[in-house]
C-alpha positions in Angstrom: 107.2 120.6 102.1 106.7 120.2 98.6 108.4 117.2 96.6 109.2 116.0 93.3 109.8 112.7 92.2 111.4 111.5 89.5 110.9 107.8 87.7 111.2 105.5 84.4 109.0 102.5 85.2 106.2 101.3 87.2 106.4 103.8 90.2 105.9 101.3 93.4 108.0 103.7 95.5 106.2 106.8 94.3 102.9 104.4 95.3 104.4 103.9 98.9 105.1 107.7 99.2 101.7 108.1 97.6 99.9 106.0 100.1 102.3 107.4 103.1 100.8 110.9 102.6 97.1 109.5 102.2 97.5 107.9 105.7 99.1 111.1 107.1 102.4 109.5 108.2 103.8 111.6 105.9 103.3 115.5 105.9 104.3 116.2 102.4 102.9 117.6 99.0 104.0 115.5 96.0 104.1 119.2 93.4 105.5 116.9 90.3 106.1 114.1 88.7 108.6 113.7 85.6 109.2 110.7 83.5 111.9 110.3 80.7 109.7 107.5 79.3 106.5 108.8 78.1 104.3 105.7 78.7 105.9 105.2 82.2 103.2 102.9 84.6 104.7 105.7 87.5 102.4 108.9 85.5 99.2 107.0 85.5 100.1 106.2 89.1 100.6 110.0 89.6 97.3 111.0 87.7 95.3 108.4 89.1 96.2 110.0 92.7 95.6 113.8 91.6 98.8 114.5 91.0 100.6 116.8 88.4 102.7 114.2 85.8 104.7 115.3 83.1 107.2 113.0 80.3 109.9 115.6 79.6 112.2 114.1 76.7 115.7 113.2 78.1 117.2 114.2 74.9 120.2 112.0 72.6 121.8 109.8 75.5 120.9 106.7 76.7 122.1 106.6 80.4 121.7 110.7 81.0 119.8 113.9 80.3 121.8 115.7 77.6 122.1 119.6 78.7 118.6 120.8 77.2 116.7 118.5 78.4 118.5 118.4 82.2 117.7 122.4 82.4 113.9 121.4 81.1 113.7 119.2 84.1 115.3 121.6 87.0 112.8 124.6 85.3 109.8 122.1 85.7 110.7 121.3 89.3 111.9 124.6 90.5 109.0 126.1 89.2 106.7 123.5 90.8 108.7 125.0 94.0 110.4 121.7 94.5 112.4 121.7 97.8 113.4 118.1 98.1 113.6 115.8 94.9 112.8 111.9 95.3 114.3 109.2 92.7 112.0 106.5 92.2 113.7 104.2 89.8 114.7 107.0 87.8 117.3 105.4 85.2 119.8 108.2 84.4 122.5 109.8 86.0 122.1 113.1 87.5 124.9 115.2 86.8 126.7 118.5 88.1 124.1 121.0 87.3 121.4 119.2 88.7 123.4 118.7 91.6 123.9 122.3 92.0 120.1 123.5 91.7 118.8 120.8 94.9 122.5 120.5 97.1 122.5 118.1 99.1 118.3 117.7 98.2 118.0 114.8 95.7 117.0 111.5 98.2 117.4 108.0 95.6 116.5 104.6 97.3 119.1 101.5 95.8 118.0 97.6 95.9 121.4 96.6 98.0 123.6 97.4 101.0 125.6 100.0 99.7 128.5 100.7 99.2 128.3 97.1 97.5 126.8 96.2 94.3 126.5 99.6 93.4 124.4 99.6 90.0 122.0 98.0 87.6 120.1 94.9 88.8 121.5 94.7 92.4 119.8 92.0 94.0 120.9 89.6 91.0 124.3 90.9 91.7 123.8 89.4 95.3 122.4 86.4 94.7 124.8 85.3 92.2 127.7 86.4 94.7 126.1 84.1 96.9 125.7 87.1 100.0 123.9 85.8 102.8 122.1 89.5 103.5 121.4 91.7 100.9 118.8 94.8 101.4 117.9 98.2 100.6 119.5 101.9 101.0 118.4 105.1 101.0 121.0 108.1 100.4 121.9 111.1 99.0 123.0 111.7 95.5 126.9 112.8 94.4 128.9 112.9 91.8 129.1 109.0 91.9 127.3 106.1 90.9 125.2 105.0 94.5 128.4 106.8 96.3 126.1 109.3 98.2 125.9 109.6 102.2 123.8 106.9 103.4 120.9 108.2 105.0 118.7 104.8 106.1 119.4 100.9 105.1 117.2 97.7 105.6 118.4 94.4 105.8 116.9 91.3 103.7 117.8 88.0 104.8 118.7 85.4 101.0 117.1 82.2 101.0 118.7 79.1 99.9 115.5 78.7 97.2 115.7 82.5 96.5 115.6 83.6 92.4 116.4 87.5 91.4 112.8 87.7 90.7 111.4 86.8 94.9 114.7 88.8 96.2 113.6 91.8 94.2 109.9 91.3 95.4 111.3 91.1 99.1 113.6 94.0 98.7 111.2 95.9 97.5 108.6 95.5 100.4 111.4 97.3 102.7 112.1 100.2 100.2 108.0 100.8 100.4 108.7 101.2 104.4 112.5 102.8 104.4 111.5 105.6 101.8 108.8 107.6 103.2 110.3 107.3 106.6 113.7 108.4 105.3 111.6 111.4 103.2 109.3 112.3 106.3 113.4 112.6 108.3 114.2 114.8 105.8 111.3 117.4 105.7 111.3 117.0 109.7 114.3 118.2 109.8 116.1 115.9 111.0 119.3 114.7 108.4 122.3 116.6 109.2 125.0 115.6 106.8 129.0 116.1 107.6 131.5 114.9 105.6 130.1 110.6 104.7 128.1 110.7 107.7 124.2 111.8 107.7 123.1 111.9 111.3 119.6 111.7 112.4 118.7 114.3 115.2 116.3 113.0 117.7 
């Protein structure tokens, strides 16, 4: 199955999906990835592992992709014949249209235990709530803000000594696990969706 992934920063998730495919957990082709910040860490990390990177502007807003440059990025990624796209700390909202071109086919991975501190900058959101148990979740995209169905989650324990910066760190070691197995369910297969639910077939 080919996939795209989609990113604004340093890529560690793309890296783990990277490295998941390299060890043959993971029987995937990564076909694209697209940036909407040109000197993004996550395209060297693509080209350094032979992989086809582009920056495609995101146009005049700051939290989305204004109309041109959303049908720029579906072009790009249909023509790449994209059949599942990944979000890898990609930081804009995806809208209706996108939505509509990959139903039900856009996978993004969220530092807490959704449905709760939906958002930027999650695990500080936990730790200053003072949650025992924060984690990671992996789901698909809606018309929401980290409303989609929950696909996979992973529980991380908060330490008494814990700062935002060594919760992130900790959160992110279970989204380098969660994510390729939760992509490597989806291109078996096995993630049937109805209604909220997503059920994994054995």
């Amino acid at each position: 199955m080919n996939i795209g992934i989609l990113g604004s920063g340093k890529g560690s998730n793309l890296q783990a999906i990277i490295d998941a495919v390299s060890s043959g957990r993971l029987p995937v082709k990564i076909s694209l990835v697209i940036s909407d910040v040109e000197n993004a860490f996550i395209l060297e990390r693509a080209r350094k592992g032979g992989i086809r990177a582009e920056y495609i502007n995101p146009g005049r807003f700051k939290t989305r992709l204004d109309p041109e440059a959303e049908r720029k990025y579906i072009d790009a990624l249909q023509r790449a014949g994209v059949e599942l796209v990944v979000l890898a700390g990609f930081m804009r909202i995806i809208k209706d249209d996108f939505l509509r071109a990959f139903p039900n086919r856009i996978m993004n991975i969220h530092p807490s235990l959704l449905p709760v501190f939906r958002g930027l900058e999650a695990w500080r959101q936990a730790l200053e709530y003072g949650v025992r148990f924060t984690g990671c979740t992996v789901h698909f995209l809606d018309t929401g803000t980290d409303t989609g169905p929950i696909i996979m989650q992973a529980v991380v324990p908060v330490r008494e000594d814990d700062t935002p910066e060594t919760l992130h760190q900790r959160i992110q070691v279970e989204e380098h696990r969660l994510y390729p197995e939760a992509v490597g369910l989806f291109t078996a297969g096995k993630l049937e969706i109805r209604g909220r639910r997503v059920l994994i077939k054995s």
